[in-house]
MARSE-23922 format. One record per atom (N, C-alpha, C, O, CB): z, y, x; residue in one letter. Coordinates in pm, whole numbers, plus 32768, in hexadecimal, padded with zeros to 4 digits. Atoms other than C-alpha are relative to their C-alpha. Glycine has a CB too. Example, Ala and Ser with C-alpha at 12.3 -4.5 7.8 and 13.67 -1.06 7.14 Angstrom:
2
80007F898059A830C7E3E84CEA80008078805AA8042807680C2A807D80037F9DA7FFA7F897FAES82CA7F968557S8049806D7FB3S805A80DC7FE6S7F72802E8029S
END
This chain:
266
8043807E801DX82B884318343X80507F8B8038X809D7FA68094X7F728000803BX7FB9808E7FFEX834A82C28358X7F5B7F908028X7EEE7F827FEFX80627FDA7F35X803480847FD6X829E81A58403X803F7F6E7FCBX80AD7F3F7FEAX800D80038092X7FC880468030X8285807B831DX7FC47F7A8017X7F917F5F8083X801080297F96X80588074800DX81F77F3282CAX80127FBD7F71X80757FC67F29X80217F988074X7FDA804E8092X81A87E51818DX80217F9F8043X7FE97F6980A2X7F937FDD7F83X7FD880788014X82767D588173X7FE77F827F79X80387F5E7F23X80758022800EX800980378041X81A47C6B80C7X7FD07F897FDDX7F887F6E7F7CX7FF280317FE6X7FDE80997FF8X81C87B0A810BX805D7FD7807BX8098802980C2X7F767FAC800BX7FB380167FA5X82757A6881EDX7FB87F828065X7FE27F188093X80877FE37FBBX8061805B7FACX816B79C682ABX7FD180688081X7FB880DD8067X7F6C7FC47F96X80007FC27F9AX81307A378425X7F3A80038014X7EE37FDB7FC7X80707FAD8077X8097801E7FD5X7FCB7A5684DDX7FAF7F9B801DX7F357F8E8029X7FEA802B8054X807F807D8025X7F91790284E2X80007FC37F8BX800F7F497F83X80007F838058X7FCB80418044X7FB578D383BDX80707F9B7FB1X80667F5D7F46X7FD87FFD8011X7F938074800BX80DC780083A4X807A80647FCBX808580DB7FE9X80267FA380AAX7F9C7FAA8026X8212787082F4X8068801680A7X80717FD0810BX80597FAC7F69X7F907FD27F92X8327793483E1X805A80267FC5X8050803C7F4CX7FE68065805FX7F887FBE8013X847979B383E0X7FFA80877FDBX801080D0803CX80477FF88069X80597FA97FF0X84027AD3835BX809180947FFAX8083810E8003X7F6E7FEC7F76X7F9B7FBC7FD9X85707B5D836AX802D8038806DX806880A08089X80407FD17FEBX80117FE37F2BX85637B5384E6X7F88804C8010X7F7E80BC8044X7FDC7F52807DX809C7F887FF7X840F7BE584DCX803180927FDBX802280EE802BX7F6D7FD67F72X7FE07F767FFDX84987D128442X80788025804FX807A80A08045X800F802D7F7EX7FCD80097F8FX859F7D0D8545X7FC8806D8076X7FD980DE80A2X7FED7F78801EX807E80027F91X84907CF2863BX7FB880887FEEX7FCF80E98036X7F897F787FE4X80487F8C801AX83B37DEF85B6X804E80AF801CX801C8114804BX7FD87FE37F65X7FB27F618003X84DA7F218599X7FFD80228099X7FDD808E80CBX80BC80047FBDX801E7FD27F7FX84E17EFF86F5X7F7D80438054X7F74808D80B6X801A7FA18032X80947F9B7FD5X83767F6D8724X7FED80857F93X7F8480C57F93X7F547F8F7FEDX7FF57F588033X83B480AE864BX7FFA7FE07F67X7FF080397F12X7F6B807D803AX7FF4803080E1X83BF7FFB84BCX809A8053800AX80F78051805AX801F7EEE7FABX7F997FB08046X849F80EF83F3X7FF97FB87FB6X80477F597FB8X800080837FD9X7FE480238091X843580948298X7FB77F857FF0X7F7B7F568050X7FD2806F7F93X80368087805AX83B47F5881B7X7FEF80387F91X803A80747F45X805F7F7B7FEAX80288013809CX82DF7F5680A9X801D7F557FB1X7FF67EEB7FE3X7F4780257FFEX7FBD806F8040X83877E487FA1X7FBB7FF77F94X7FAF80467F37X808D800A7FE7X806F80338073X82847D567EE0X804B7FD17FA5X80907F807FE4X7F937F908026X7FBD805D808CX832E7CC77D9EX7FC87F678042X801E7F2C8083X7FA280327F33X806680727FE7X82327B8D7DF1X804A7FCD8091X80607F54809CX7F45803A800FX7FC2803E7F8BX82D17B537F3BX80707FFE7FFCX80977F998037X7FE8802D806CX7F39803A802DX84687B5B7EDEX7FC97F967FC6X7FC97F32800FX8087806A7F76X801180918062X83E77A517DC7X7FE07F7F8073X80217F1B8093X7F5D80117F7EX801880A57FAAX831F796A7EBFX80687FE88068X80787F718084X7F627FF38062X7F86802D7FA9X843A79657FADX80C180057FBBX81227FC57FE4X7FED8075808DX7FA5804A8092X855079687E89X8061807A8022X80C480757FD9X80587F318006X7FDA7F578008X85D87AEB7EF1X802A80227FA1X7FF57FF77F3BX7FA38062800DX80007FBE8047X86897BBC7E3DX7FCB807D8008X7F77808D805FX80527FF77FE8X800D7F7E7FD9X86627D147E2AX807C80688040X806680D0807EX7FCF80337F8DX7F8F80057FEEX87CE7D3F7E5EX80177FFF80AFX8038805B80FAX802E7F8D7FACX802780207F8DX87957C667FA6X7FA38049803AX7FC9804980AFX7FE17F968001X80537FD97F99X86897D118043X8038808F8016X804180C98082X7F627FF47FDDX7F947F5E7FDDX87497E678018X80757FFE8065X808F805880B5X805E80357F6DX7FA4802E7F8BX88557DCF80E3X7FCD7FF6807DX7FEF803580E1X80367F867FECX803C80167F64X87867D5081EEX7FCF80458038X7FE1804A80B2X7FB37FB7801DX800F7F897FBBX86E07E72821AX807D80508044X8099806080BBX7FC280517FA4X7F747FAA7FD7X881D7F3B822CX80207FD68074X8021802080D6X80827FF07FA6X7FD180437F99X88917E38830AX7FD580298087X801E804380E6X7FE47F847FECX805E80017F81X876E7E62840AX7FE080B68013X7F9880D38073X7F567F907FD9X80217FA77FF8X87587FD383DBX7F9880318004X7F618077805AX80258014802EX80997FBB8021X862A80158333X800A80287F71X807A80157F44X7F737F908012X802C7F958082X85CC80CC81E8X7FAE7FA17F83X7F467F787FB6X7F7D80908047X805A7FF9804EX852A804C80A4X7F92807B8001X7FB980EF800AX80417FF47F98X805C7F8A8032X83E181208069X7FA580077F87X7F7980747F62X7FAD8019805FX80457FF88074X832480BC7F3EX800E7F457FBCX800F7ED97FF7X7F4F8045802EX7FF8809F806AX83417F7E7E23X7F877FFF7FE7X7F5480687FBEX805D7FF17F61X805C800A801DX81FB7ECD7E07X801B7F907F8AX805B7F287F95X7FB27FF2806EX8009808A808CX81D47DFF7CA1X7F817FE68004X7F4480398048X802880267F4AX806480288011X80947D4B7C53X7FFB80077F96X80657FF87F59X7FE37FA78029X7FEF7FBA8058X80057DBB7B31X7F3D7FE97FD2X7EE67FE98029X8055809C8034X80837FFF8017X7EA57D977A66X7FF2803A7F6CX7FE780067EFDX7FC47F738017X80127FB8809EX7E8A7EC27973X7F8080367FF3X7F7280AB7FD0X806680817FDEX80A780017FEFX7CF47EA37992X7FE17FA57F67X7F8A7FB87F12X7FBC7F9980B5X801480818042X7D317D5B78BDX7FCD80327F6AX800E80937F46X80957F9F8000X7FFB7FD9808EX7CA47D8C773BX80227F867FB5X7FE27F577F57X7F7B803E7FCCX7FC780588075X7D907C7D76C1X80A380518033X80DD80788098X7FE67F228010X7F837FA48047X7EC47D1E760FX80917FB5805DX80F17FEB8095X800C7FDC7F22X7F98805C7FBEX7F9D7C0476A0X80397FF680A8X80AB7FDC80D0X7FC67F827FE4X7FD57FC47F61X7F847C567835X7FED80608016X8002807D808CX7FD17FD7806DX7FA27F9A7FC0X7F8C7DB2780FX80857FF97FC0X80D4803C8002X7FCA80927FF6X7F557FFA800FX80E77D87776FX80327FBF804FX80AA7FD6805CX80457FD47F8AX7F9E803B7FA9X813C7C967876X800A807D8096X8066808480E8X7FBE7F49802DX800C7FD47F9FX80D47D857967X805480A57FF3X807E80E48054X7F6C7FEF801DX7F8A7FAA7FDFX81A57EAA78F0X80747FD47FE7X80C9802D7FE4X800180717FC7X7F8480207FDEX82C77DD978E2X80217FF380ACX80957FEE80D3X80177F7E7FB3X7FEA80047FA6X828C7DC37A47X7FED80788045X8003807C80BEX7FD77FAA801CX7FC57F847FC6X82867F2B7A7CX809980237FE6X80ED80628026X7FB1806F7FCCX7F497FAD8016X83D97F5D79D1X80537F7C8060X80CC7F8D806CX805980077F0CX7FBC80557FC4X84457E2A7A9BX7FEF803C80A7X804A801680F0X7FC77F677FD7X80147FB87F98X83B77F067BEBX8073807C7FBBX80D880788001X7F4F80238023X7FB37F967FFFX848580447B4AX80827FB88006X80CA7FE9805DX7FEB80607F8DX7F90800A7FC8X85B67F7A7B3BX80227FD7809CX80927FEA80CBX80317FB67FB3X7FF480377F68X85867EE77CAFX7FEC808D8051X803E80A380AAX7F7B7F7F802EX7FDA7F747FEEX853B80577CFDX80A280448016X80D48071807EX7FC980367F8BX7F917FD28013X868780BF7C79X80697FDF803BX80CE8025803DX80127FFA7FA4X7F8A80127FC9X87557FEB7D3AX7FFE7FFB808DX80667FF880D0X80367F967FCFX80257FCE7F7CX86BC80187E7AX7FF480958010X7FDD80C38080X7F837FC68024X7FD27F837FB7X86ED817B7E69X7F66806A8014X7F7480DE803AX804F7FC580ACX80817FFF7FF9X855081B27E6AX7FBC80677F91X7FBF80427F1CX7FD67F727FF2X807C7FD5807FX845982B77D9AX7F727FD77FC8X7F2B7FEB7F65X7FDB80708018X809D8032800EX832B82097DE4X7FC47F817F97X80217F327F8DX7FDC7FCD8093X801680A1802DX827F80C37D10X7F777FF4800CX7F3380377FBEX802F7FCF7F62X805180358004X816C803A7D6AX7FC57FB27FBBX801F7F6F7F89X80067FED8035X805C806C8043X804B7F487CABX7FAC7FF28046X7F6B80438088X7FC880127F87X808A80717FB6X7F687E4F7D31X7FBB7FB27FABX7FE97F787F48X80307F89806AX805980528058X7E537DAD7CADX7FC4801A7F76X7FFB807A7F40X803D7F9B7FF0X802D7FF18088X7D947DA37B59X7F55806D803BX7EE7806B8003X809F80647F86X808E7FA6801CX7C7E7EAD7BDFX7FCA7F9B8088X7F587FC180A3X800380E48016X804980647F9DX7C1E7D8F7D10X7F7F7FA97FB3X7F0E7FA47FE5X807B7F8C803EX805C80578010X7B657CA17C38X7F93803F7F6AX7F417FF57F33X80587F667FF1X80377FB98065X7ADB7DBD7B0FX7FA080898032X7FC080DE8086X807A80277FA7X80217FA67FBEX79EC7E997B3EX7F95805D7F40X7F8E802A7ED0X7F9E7FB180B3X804A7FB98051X79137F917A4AX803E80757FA2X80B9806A7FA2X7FC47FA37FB9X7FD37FA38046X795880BE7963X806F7FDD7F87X80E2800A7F84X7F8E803B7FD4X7FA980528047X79E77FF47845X809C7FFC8050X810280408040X7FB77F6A7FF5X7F9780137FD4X7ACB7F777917X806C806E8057X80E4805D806BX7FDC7FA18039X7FB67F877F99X7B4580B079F2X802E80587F6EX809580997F81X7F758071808FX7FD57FD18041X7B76814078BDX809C7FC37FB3X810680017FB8X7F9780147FCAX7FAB80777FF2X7C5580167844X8067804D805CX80BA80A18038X7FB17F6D8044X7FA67FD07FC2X7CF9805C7973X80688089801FX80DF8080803DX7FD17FE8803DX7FE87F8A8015X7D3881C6796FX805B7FEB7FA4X80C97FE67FD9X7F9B80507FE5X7FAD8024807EX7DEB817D781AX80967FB48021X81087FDA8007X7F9F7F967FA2X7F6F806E7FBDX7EDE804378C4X801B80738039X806380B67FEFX7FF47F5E8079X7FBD7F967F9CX7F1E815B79D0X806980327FE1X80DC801C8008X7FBE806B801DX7FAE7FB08033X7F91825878FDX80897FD27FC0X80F580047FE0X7FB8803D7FAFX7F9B802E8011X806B817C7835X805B8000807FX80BA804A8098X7FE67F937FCBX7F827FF57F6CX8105810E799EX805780798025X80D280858027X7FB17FF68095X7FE37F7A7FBFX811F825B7A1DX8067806B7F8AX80A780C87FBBX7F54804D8027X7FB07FC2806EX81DB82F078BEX80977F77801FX810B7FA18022X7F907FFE7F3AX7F8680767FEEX82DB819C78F9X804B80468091X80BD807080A0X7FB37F398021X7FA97FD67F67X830382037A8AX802280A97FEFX808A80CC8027X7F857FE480ACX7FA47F7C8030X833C838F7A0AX807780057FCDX80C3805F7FEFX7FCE80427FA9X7F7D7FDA8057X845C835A7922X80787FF18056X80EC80188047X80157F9E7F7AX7F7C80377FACX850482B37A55X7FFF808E806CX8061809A80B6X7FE37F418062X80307F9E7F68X848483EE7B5DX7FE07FD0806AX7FFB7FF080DEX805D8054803CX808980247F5EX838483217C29X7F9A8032800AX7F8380827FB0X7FB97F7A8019X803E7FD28004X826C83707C9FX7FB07F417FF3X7FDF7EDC8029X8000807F805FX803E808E7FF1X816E822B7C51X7F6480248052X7F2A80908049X7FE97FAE7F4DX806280007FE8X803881C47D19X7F947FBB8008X7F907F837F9AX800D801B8032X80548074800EX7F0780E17D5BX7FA480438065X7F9680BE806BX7FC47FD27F62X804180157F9BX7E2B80B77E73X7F507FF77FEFX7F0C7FDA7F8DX80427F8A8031X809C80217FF4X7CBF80AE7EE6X7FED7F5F7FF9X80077F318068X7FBE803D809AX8052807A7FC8X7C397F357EC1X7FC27FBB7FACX7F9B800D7F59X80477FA38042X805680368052X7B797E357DF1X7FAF80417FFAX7F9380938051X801B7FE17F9AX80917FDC7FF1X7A4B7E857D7AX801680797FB3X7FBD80C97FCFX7F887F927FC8X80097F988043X7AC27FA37C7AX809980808044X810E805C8055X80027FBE7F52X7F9A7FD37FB6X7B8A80DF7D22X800A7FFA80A6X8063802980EDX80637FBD7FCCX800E80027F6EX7AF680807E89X7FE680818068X801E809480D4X7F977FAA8010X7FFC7F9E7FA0X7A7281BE7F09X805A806C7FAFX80A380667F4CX7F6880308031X7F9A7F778021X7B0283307F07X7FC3801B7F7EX8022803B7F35X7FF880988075X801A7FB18048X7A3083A07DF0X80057FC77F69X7FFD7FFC7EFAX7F928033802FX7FBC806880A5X7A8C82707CE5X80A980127FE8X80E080207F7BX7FEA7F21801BX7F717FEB8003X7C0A82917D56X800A80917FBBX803F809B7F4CX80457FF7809CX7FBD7F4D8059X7C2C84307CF0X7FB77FE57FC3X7F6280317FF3X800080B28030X80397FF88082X7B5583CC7BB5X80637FC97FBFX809E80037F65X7F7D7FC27FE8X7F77806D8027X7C5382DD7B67X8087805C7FFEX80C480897F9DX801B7F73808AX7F6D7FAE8008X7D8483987BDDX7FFA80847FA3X805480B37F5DX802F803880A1X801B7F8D807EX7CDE84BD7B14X80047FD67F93X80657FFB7F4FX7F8680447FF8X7FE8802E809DX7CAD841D79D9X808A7FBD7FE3X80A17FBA7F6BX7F8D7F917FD2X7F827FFE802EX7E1583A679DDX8029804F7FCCX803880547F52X80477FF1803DX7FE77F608037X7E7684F379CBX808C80007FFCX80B680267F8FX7FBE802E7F61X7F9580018039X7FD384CF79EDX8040805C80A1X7FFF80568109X80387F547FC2X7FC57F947F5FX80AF85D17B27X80407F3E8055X80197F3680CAX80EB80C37FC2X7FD7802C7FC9X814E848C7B93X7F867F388027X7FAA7EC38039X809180237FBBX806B804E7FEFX7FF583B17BC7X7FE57FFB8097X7F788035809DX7F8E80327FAFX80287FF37F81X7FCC839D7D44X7F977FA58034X7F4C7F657FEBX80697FF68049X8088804A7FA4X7ED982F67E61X807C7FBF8056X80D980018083X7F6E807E806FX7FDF80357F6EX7F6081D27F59X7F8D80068035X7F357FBF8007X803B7F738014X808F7FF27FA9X7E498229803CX80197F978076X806E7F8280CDX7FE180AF8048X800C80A37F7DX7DBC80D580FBX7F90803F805EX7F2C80698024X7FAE7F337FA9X80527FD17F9BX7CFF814D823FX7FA47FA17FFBX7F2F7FAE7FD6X803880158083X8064807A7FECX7C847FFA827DX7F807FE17F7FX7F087FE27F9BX806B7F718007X8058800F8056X7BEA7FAF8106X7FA580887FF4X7F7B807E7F81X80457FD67F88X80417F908048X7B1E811280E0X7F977FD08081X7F207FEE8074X805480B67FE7X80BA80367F9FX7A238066823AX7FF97F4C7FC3X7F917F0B7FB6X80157FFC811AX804C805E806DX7A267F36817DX7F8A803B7FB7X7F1180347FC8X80637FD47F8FX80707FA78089X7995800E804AX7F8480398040X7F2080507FFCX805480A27FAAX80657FB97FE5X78B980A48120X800680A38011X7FA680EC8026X7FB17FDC7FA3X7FE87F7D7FEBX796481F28137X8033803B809EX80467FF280FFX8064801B7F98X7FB97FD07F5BX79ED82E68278X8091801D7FA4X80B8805F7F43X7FA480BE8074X7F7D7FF88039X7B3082AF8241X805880C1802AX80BD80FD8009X805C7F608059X7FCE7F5A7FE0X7B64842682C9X7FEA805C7FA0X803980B07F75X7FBA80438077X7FEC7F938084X7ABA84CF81B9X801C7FB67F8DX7FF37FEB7F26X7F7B805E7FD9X7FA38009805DX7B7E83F480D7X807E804A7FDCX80B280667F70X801C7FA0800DX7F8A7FE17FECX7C9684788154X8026808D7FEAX809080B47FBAX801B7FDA8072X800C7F7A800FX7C2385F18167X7FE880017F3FX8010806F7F17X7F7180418073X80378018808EX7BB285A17FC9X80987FD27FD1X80AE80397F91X7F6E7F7E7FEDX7F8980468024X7D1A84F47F69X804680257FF7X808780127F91X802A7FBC8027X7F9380137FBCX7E1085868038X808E80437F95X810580227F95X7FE2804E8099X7F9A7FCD807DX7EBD86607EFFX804E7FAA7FCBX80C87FB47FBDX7FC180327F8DX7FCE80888066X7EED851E7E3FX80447FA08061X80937F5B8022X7F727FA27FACX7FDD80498006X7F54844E7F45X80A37FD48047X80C1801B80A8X7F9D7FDA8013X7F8E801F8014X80BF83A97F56X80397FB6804FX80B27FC6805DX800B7FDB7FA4X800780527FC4X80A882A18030X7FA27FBD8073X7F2F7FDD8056X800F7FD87FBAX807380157FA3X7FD882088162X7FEC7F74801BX805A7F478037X801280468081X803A80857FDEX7F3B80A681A3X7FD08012806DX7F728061807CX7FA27FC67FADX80677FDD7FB4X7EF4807282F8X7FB57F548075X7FE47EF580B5X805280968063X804980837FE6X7E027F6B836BX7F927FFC8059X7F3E80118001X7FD07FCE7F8EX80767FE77FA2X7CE27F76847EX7F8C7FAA7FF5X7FA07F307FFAX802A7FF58087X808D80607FC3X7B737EE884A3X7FBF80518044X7FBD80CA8055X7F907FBE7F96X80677FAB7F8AX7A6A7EED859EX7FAD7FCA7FBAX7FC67F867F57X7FF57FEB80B2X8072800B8052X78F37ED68550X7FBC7F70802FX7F8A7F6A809FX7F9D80878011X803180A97FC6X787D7D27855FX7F5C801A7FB7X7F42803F7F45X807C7F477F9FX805E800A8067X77297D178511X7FEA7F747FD9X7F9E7F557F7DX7F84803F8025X8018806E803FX77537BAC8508X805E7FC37F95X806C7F557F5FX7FED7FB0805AX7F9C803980B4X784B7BA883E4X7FEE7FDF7F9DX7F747FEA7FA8X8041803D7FB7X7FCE8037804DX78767B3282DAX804E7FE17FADX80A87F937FCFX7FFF7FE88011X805A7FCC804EX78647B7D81A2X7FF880AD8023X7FAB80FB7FEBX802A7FD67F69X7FF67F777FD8X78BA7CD28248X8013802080B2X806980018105X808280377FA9X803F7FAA7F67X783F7D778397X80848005805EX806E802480D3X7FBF80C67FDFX7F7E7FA27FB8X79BA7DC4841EX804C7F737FF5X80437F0E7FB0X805580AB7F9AX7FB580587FE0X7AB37D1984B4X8083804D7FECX807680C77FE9X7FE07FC68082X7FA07FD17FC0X7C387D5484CCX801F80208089X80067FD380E5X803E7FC87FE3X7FDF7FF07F6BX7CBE7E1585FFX80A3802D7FF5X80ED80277F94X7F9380808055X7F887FBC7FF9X7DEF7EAF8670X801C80967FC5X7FB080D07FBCX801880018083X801F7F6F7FFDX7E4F801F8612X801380398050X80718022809CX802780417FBDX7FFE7FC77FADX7DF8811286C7X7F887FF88020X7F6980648053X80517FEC8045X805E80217FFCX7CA8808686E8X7F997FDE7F95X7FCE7FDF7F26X80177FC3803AX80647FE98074X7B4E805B8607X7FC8807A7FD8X7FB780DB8022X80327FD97F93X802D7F868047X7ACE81488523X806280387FA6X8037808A7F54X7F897FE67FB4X7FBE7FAD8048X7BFB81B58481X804D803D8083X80827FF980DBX80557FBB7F82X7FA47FB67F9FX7C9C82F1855EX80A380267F98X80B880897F52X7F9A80AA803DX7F6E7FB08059X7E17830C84B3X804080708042X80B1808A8018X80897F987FEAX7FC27F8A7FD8X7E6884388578X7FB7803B7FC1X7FEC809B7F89X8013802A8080X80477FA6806BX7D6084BF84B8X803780187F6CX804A80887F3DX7F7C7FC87FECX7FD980358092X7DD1843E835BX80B0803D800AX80E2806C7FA4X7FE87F2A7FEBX7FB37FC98016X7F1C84AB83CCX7FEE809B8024X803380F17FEDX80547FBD802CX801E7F478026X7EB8861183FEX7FEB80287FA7X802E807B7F6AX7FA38049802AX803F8001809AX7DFA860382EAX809980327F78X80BE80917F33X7FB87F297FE1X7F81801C8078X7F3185A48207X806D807A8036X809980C67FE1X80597F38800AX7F927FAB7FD0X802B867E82D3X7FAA809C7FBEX7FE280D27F5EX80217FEE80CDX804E7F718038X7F3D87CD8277X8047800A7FA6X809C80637F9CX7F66800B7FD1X7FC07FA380AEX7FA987BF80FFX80AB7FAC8001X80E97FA17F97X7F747FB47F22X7F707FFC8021X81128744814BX801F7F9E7FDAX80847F9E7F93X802E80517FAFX7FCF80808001X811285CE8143X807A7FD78052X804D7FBD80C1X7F9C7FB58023X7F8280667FB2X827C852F81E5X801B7FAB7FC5X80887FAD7F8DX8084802B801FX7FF4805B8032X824184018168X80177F7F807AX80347F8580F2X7F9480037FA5X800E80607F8FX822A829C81EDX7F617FC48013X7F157FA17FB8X806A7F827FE1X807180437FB4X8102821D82D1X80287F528005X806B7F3A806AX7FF5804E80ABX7FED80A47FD9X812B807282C0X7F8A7F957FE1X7F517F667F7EX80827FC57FAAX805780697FDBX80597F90836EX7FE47F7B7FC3X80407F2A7FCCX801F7FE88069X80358091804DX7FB37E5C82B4X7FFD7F998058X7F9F7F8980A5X7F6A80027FC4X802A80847F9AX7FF27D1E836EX7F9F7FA87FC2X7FAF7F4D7F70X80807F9C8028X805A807B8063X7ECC7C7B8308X7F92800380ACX7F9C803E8118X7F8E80527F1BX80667FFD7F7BX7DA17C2A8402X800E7F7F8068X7FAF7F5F80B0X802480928060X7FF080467F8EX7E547B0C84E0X8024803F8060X804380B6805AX7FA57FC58022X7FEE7FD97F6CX7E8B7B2E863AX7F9E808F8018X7FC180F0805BX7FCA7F73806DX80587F887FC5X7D667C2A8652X802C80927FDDX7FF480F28012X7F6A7FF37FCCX7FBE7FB2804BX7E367D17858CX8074802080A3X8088809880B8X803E7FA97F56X7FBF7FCD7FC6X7F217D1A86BCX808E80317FBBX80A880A97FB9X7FB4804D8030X7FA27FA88068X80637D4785D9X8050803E8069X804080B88060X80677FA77F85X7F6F7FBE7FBCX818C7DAC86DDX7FA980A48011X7FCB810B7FD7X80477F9C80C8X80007FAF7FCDX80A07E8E879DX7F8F80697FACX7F4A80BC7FE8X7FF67FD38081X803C7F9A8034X7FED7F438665X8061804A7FB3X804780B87F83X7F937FDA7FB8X7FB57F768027X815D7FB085DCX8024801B809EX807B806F8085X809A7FF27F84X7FF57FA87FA0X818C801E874CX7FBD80727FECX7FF580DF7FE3X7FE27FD1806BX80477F997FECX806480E18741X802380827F4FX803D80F97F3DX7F4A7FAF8020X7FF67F8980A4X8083818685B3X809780327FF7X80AC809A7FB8X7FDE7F997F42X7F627FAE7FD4X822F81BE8619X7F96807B8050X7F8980EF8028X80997F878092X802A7F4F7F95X816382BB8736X7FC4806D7F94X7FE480E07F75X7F557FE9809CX804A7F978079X80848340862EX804C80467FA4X804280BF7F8FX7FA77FBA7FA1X7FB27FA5806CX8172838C8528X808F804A8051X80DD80838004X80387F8D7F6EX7FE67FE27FEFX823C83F38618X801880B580A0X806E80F480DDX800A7F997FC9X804E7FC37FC7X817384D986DEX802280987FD8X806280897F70X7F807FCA7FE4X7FD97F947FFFX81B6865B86CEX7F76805F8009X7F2D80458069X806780088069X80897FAF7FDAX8080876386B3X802E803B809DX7FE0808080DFX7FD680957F7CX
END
């Protein structure tokens, strides 16, 4: 397993943009191997793909998965074709980073109902026949309102139906949803490819949701669990931490703590 992180903006915990070149710097030194690489974030900071392969190299860390943004939920003809041009625009950014993985974001956040999961299922497959011809494996995540818990995601990843359909499994979004992110994980773990890792504790004065960001290592998600879990059927993938949350997120010292975890020994 590889200890990673998304890299996907270039804005720090207070919000404010940072050097976010020095940050990953910064970060390898607390146990960052790999980077997950957003399409959406080279653009807003004017990246190539070229460039960020370098800089990694440079700093001695790893690509681990290409995330494109992507809305093949949509039932206009016109953004899902934009949206598998931006899978074959993830398989070529794939290809030159050296990468099997491609990620998609978005489109099942703001859709929700049968219609539409079906819809989706359909965009998928297309995707997932585009990221085969190249030999990726493609995936998509727990969040929005359609695809949130374990038992909409393997309906979904089932009705794709395709060998190279996988799970980025998000710890943090499945206690959003209202699920134990443990027997997500025990329910998933065949399918999944990739790891999101993100912490909350329980607020009851929150707003619009009960939970707060914490550090990892702490809350209601246990990732030594989730990595047992995944290690059972033969996951060596990458584990990378979501800087999202602010300060309460704790970024340095939650990849300290998920470097121990993924690097932990039975």
């Amino acid at each position: 397993m590889k200890t990673g992180i998304m890299l996907m903006s270039d804005r720090g915990p207070d919000g404010q943009p940072m050097d976010w070149r020095k940050a990953l710097e910064n970060w390898k030194s607390h146990g960052l191997e790999a980077v997950d690489v957003f399409d959406r974030m080279l653009q807003s900071v004017g990246e190539t793909v070229g460039g960020i392969k370098k800089l990694l190299g440079d700093l001695g860390l790893e690509p681990s998965i290409y995330c494109v943004p992507t809305d093949l939920v949509s039932p206009d003809s016109k953004e899902r074709k934009t949206s598998l041009d931006s899978i074959r625009r993830g398989v070529d950014a794939c290809a030159e980073l050296g990468i099997t993985q491609l990620f998609s974001h978005g489109g099942q956040h703001n859709n929700e109902g049968e219609e539409a999961l079906l819809r989706y299922a359909d965009g998928l497959g297309k995707a997932a026949d585009i990221a085969a011809e190249a030999g990726l494996t493609f995936s998509i995540e727990n969040a929005g309102r359609m695809c949130h818990t374990h038992t909409e995601l393997k309906r979904c990843v089932d009705l794709v139906g395709r060998p190279n359909m996988r799970i980025t499994f998000d710890g943090g979004n499945f206690i959003l949803a209202g699920c134990d992110s443990h027997e997500a994980a025990e329910l998933l773990a065949p399918q999944v490819t990739h790891v999101h890792v993100k912490s909350f504790i329980s607020d009851p004065e929150g707003a619009p949701r009960p939970f707060r960001y914490c550090p990892t290592g702490e809350g209601l998600v246990d990732y030594r669990v989730i990595r047992d879990t995944f290690r059972a059927v033969g996951f060596d993938g990458c584990m990378s931490f979501e800087p999202e949350g602010g300060f309460d997120s704790q970024w340095e010292h939650s990849i300290d703590v998920l470097s121990e975890i993924v690097n932990e020994t039975r």
